[in-house]
Structure formats: structure tokens, C-alpha cells
N, CA, C and O atoms as CSV, one atom per row, in Angstrom:
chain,resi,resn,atom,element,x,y,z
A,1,UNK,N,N,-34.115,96.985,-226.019
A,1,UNK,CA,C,-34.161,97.693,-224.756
A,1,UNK,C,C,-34.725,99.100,-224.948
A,1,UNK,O,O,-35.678,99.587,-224.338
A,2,UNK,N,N,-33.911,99.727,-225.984
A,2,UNK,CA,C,-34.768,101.290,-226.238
A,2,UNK,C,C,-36.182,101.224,-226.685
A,2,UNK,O,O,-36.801,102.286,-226.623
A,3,UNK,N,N,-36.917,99.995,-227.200
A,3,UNK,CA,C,-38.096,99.984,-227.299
A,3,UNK,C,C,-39.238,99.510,-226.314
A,3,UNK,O,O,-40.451,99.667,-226.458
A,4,UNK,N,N,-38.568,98.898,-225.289
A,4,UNK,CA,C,-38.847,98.823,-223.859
A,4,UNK,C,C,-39.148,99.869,-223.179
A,4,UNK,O,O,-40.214,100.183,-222.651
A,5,UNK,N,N,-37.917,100.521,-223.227
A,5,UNK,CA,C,-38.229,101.875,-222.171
A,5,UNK,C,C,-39.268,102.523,-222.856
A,5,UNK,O,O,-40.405,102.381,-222.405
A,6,UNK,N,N,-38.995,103.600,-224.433
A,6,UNK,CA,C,-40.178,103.989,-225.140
A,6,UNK,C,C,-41.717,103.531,-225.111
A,6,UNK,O,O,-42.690,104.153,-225.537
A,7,UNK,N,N,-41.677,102.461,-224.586
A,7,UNK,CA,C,-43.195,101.573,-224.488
A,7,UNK,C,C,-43.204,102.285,-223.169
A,7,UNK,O,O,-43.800,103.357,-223.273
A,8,UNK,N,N,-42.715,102.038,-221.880
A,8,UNK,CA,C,-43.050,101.955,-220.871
A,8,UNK,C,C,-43.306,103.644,-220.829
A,8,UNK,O,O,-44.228,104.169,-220.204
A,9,UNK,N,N,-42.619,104.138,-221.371
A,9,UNK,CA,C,-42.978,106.345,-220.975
A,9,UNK,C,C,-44.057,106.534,-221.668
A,9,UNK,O,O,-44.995,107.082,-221.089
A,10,UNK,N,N,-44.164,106.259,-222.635
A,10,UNK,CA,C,-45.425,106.546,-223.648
A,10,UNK,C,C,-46.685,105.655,-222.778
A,10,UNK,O,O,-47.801,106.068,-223.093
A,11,UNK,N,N,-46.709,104.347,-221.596
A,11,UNK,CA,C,-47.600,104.003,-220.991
A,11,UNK,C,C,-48.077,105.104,-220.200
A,11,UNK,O,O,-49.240,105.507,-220.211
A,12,UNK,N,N,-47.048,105.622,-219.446
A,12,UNK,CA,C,-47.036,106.344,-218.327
A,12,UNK,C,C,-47.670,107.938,-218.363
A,12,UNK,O,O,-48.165,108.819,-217.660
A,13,UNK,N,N,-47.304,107.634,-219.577
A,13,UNK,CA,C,-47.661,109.605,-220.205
A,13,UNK,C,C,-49.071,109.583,-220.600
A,13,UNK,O,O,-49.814,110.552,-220.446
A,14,UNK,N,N,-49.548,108.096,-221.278
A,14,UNK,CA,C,-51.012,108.032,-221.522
A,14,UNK,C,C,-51.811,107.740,-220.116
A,14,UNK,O,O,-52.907,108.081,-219.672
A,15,UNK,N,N,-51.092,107.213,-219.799
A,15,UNK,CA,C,-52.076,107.172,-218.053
A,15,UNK,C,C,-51.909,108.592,-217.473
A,15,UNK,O,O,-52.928,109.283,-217.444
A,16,UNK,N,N,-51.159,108.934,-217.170
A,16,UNK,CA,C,-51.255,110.572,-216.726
A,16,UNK,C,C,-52.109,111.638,-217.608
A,16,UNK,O,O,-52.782,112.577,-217.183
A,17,UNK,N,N,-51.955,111.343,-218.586
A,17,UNK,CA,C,-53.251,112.606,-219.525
A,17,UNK,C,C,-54.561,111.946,-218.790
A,17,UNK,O,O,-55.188,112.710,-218.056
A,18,UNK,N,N,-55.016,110.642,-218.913
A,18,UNK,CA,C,-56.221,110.472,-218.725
A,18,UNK,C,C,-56.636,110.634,-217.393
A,18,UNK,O,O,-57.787,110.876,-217.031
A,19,UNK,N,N,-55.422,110.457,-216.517
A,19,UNK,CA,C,-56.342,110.712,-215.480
A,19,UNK,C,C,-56.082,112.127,-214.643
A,19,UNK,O,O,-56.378,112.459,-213.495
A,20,UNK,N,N,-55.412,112.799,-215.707
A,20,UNK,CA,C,-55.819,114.632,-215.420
A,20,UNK,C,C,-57.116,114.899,-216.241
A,20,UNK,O,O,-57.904,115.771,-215.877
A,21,UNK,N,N,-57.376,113.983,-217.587
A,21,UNK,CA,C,-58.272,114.776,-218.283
A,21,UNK,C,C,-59.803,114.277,-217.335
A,21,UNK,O,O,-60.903,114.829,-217.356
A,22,UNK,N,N,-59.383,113.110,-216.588
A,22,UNK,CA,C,-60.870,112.957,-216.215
A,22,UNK,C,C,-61.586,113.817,-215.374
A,22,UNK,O,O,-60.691,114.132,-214.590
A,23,UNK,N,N,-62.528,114.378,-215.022
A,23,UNK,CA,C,-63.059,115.624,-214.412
A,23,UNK,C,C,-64.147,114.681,-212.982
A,23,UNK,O,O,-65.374,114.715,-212.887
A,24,UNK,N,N,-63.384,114.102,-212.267
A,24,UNK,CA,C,-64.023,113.652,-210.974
A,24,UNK,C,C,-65.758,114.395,-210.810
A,24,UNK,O,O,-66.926,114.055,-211.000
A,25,UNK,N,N,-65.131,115.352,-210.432
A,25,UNK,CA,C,-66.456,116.481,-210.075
A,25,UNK,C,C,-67.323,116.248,-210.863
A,25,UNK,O,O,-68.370,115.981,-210.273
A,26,UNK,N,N,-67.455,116.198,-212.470
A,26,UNK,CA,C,-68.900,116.342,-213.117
A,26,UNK,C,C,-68.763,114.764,-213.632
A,26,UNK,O,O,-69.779,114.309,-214.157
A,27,UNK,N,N,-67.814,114.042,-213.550
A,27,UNK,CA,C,-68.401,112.156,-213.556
A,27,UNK,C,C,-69.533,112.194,-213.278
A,27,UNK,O,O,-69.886,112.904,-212.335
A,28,UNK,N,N,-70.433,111.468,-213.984
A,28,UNK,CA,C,-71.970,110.564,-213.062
A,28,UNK,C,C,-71.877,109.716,-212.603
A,28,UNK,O,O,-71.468,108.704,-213.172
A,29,UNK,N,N,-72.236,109.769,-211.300
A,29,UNK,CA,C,-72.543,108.549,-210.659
A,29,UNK,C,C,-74.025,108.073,-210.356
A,29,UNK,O,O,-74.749,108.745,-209.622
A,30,UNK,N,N,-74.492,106.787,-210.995
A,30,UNK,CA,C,-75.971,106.582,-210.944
A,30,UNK,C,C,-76.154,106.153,-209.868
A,30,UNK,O,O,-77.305,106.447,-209.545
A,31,UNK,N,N,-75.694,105.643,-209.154
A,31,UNK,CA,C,-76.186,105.469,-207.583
A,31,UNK,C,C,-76.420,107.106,-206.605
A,31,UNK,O,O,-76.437,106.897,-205.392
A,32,UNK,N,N,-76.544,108.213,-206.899
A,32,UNK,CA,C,-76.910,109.679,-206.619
A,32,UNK,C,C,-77.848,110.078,-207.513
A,32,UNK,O,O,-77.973,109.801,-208.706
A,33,UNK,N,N,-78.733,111.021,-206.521
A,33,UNK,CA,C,-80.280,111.357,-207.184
A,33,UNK,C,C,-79.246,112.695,-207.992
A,33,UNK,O,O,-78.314,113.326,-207.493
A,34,UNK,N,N,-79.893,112.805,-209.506
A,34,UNK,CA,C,-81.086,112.132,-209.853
A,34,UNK,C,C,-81.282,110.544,-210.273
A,34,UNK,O,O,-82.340,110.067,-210.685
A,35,UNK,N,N,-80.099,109.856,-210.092
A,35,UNK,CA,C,-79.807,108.385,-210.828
A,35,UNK,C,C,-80.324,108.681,-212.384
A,35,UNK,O,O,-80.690,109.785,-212.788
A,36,UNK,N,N,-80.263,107.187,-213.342
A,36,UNK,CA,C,-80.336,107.465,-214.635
A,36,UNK,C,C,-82.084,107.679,-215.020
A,36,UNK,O,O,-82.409,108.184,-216.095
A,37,UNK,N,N,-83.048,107.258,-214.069
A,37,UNK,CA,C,-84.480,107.020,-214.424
A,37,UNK,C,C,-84.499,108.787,-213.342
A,37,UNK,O,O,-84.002,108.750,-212.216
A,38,UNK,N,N,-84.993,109.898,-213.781
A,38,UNK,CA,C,-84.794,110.981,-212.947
A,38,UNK,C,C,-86.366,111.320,-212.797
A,38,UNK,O,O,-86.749,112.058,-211.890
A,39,UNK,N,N,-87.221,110.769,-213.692
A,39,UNK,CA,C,-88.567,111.227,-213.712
A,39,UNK,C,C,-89.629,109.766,-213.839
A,39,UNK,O,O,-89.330,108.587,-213.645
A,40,UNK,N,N,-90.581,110.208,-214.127
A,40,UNK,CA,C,-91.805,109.374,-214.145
A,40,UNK,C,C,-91.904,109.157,-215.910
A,40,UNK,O,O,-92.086,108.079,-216.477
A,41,UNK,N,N,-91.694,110.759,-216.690
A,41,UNK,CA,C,-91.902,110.518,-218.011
A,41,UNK,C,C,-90.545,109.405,-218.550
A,41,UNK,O,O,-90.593,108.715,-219.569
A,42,UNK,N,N,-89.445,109.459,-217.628
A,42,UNK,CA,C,-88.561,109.056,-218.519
A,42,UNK,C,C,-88.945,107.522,-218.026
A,42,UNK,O,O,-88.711,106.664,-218.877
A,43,UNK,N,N,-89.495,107.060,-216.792
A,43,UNK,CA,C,-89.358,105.821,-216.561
A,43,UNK,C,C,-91.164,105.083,-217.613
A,43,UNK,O,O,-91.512,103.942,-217.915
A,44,UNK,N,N,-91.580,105.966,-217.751
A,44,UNK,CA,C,-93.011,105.332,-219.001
A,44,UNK,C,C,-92.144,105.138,-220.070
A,44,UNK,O,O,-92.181,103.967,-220.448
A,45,UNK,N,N,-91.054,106.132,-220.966
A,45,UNK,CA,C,-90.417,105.708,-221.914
A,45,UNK,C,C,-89.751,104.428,-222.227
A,45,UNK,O,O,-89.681,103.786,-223.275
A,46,UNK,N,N,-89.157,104.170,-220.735
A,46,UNK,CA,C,-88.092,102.634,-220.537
A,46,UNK,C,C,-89.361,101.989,-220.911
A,46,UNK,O,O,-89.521,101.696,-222.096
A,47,UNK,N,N,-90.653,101.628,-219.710
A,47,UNK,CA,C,-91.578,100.593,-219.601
A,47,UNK,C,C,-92.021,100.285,-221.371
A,47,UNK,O,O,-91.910,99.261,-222.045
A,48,UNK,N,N,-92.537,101.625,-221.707
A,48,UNK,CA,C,-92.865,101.615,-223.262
A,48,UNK,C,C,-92.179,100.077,-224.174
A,48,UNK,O,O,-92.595,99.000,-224.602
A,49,UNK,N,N,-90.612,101.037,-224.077
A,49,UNK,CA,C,-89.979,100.329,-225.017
A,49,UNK,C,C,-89.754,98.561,-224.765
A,49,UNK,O,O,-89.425,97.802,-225.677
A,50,UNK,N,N,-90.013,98.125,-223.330
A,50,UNK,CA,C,-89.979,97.186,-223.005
A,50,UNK,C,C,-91.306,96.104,-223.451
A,50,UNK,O,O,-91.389,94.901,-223.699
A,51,UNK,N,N,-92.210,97.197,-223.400
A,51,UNK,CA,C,-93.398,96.076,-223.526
A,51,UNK,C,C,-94.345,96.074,-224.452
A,51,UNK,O,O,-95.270,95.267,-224.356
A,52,UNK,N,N,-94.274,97.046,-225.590
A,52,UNK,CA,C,-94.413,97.674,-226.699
A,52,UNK,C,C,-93.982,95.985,-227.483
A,52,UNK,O,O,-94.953,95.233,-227.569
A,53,UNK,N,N,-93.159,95.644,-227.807
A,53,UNK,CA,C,-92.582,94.471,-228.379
A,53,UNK,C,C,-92.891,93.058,-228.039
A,53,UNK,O,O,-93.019,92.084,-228.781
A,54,UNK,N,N,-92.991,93.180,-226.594
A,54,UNK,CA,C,-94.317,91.981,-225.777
A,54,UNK,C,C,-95.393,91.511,-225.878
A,54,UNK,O,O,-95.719,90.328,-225.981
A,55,UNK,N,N,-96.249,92.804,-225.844
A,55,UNK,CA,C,-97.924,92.883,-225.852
A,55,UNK,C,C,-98.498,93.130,-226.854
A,55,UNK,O,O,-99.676,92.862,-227.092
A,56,UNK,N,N,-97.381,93.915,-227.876
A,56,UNK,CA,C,-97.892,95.342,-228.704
A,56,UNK,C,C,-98.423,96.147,-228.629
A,56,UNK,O,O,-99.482,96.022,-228.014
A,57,UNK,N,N,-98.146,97.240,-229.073
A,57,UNK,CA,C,-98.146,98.840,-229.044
A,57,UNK,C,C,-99.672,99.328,-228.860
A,57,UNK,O,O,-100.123,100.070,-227.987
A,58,UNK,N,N,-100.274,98.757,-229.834
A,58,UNK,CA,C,-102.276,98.828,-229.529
A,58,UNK,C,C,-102.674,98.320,-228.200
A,58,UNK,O,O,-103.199,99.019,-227.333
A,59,UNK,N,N,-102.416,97.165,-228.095
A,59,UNK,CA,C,-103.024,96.608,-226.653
A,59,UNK,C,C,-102.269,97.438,-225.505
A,59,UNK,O,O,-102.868,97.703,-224.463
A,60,UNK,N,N,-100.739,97.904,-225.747
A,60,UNK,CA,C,-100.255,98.797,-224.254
A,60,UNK,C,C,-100.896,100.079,-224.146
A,60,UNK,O,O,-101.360,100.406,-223.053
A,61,UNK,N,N,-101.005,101.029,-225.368
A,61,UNK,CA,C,-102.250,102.237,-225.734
A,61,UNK,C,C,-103.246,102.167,-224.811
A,61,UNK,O,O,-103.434,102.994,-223.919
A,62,UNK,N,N,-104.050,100.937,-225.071
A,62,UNK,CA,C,-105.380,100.859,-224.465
A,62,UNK,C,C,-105.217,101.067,-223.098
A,62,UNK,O,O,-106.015,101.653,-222.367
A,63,UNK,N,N,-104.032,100.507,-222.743
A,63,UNK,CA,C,-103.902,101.038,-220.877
A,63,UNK,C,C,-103.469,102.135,-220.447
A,63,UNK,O,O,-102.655,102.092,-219.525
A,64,UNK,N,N,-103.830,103.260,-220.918
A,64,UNK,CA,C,-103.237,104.555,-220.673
A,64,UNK,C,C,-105.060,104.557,-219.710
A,64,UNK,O,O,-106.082,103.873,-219.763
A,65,UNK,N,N,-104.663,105.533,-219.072
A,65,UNK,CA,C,-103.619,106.429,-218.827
A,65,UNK,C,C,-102.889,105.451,-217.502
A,65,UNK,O,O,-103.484,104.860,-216.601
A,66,UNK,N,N,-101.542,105.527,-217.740
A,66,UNK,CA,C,-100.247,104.714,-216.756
A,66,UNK,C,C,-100.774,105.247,-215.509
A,66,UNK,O,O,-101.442,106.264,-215.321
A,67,UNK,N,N,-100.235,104.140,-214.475
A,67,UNK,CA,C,-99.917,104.824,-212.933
A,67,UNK,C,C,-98.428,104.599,-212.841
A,67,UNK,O,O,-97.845,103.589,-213.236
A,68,UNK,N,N,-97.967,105.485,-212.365
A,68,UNK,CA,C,-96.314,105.472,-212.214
A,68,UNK,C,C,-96.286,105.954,-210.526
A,68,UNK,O,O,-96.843,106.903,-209.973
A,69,UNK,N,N,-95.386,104.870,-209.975
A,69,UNK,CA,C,-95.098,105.067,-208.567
A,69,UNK,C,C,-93.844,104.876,-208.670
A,69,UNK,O,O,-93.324,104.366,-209.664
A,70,UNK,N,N,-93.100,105.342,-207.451
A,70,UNK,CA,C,-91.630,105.287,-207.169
A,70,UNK,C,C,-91.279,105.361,-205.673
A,70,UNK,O,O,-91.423,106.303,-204.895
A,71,UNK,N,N,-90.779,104.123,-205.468
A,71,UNK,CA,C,-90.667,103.676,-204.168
A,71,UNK,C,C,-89.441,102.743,-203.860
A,71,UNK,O,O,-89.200,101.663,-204.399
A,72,UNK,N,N,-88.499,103.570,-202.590
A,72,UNK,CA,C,-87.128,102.778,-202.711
A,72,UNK,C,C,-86.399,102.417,-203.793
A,72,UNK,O,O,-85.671,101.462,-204.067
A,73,UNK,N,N,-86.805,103.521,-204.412
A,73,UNK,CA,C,-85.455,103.635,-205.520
A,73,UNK,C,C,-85.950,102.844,-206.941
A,73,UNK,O,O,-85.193,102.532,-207.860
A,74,UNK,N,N,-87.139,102.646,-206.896
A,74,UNK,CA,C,-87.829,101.271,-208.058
A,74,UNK,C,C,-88.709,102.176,-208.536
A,74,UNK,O,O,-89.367,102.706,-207.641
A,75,UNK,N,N,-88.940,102.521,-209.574
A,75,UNK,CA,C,-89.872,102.841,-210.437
A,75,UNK,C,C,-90.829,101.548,-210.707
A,75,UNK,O,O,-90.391,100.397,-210.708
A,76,UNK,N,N,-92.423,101.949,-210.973
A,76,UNK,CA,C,-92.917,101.058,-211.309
A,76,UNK,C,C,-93.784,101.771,-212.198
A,76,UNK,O,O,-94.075,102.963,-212.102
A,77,UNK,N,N,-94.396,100.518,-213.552
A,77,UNK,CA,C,-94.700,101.469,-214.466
A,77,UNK,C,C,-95.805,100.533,-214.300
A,77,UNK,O,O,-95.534,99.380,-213.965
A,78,UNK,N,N,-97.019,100.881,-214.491
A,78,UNK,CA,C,-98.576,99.810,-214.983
A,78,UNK,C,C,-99.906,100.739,-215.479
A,78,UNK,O,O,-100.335,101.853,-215.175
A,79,UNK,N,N,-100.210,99.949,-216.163
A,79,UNK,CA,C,-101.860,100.555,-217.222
A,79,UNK,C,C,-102.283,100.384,-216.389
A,79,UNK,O,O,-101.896,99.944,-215.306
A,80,UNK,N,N,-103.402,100.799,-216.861
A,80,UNK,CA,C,-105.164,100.796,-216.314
A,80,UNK,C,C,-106.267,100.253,-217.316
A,80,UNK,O,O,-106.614,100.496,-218.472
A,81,UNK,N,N,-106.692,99.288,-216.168
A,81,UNK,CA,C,-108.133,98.538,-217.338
A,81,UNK,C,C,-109.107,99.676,-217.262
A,81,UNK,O,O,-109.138,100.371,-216.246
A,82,UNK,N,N,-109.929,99.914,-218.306
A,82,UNK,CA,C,-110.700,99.909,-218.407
A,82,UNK,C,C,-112.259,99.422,-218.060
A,82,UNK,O,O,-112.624,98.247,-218.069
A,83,UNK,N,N,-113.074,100.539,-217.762
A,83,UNK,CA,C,-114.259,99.876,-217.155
A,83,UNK,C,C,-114.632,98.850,-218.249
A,83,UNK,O,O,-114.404,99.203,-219.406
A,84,UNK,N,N,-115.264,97.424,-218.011
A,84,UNK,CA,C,-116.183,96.569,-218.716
A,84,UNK,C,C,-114.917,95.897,-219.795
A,84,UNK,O,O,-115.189,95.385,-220.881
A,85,UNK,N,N,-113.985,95.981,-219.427
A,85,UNK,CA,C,-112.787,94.916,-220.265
A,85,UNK,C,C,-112.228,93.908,-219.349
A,85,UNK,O,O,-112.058,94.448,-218.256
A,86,UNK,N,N,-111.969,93.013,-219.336
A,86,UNK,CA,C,-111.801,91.875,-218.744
A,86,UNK,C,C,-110.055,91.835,-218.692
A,86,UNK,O,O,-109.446,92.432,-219.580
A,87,UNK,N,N,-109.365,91.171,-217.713
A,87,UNK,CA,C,-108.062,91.028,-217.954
A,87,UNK,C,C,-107.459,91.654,-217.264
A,87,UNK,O,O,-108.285,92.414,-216.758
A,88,UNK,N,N,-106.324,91.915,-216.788
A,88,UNK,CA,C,-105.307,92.613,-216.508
A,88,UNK,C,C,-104.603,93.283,-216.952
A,88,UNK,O,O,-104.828,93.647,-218.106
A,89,UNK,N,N,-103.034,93.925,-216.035
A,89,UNK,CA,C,-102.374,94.769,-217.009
A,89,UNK,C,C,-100.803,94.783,-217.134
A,89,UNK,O,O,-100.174,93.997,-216.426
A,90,UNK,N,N,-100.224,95.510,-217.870
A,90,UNK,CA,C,-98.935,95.160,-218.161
A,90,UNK,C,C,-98.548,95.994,-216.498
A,90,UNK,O,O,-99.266,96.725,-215.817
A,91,UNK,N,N,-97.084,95.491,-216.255
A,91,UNK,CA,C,-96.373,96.646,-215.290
A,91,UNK,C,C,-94.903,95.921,-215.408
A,91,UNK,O,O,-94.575,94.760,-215.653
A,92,UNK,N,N,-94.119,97.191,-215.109
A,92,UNK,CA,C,-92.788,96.857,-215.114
A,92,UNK,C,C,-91.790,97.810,-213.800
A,92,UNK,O,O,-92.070,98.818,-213.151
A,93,UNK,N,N,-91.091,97.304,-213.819
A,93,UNK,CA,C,-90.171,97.987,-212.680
A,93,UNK,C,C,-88.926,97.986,-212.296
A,93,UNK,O,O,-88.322,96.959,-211.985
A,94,UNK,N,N,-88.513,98.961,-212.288
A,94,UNK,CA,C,-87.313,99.644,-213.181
A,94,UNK,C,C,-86.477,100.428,-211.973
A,94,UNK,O,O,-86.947,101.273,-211.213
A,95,UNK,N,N,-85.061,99.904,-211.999
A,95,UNK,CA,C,-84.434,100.695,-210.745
A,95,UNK,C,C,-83.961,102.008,-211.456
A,95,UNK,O,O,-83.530,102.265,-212.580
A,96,UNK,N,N,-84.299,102.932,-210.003
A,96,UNK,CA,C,-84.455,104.334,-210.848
A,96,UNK,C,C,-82.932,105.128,-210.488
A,96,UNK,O,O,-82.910,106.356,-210.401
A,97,UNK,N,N,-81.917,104.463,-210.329
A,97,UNK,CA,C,-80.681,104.406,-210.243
A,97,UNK,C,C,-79.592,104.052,-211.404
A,97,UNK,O,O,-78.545,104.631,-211.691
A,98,UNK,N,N,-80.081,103.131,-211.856
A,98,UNK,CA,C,-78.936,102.279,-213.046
A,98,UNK,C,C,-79.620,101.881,-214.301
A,98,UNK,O,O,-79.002,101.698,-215.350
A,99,UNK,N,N,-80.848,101.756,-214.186
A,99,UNK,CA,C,-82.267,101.723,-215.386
A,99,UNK,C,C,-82.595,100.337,-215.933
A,99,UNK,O,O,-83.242,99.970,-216.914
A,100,UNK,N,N,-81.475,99.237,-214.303
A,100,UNK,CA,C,-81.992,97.871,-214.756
A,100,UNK,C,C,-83.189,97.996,-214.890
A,100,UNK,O,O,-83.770,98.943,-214.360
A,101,UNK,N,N,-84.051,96.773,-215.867
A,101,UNK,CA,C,-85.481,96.013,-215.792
A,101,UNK,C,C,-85.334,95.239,-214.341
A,101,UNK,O,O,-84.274,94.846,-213.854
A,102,UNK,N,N,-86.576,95.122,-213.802
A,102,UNK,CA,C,-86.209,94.493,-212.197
A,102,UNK,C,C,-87.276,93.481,-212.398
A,102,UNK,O,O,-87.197,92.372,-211.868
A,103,UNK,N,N,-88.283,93.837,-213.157
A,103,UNK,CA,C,-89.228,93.165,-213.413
A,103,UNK,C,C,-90.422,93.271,-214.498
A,103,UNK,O,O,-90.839,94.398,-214.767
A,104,UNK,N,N,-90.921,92.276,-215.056
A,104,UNK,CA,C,-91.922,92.734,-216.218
A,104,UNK,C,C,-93.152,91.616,-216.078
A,104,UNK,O,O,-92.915,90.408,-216.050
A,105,UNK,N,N,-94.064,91.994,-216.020
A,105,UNK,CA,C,-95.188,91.183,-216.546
A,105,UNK,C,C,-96.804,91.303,-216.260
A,105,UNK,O,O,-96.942,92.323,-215.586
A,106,UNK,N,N,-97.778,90.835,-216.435
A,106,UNK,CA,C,-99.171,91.318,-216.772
A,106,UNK,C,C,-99.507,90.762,-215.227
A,106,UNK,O,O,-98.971,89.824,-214.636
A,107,UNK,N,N,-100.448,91.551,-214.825
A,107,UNK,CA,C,-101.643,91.242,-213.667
A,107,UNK,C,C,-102.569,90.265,-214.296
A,107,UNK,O,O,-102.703,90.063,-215.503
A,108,UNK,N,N,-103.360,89.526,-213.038
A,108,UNK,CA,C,-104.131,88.481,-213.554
A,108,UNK,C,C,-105.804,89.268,-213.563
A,108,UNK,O,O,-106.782,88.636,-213.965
């Protein structure tokens, strides 16, 4: 029984520190601008690392320079062909809230 009660105060005392120590006010919440994608450079970094491992790193290079748009909350990341190269291009798109992948794959 005395190790009953001792369990149950020592619950009570650890729930009360934590939720004085938590600081409401400076919590993040990614659903509020700036969400976790806050820029254009940071949302080329996500696309990078996503498709870097896909395409490889030379062939995603070649599509610089990126167009980066952001619309309803979606980042979208895509190369650029080149004049006189044939093919399409990578693009990806990225909620600029929580930093799911929403979508990935090459133009025809």
C-alpha cells in the first residue's frame, strides 16, 4: 500500500513539473506561418535531398537554375531544361507547414 501511494505522488509531481515546465507561448506550432518549410532556400534543400538519391546529384545540377513557387501552403520545387536537351524535369512538392513530401516526380 505505501508503495502505491509513493507511485501515485511521485506520478502526480512528475506531471505537474512538466506541465509548468512546458512554455505554451514559445511551443511551435507548424500549422502557423512561418510553418517548418519558411523559405524557398529551405524548401530546394528538402527537394535536393529527395531527389539527389533518385536521379542523381549530376543529372539534378544540370537543372539549375530551380523555379520555386509556393501556393496554398505547397511548396513546389522543379529544374529547368535546358535549351537543345531533350526530356523533362524533376519537381517535388512539399507542404510548407509540416515538410510532408506531397509529391515527387519528372515531367514528360
Amino acid at each position: 500500500m505505501k508503495h502505491l501511494v509513493l507511485s501515485i505522488l511521485t506520478s502526480i509531481l512528475l506531471f505537474a513539473v512538466c506541465c509548468f515546465a512546458w512554455d505554451g507561448e514559445r511551443a511551435k506550432d507548424p500549422w502557423k506561418d512561418p510553418g517548418l518549410v519558411p523559405d524557398k532556400e529551405t524548401a530546394i534543400r528538402i527537394a535536393e535531398a529527395i531527389v539527389f538519391p533518385i536521379y542523381g546529384e549530376d543529372m539534378i545540377k544540370k537543372e539549375h537554375p530551380y523555379i520555386v513557387t509556393s501556393e496554398n501552403g505547397f511548396w513546389r520545387v522543379q529544374g529547368t531544361i535546358r535549351e537543345g536537351i531533350a526530356g523533362g524535369t524533376f519537381y517535388v512538392v512539399i507542404s510548407h507547414w509540416d515538410a510532408r513530401i506531397i509529391d515527387v516526380g519528372h515531367t514528360m
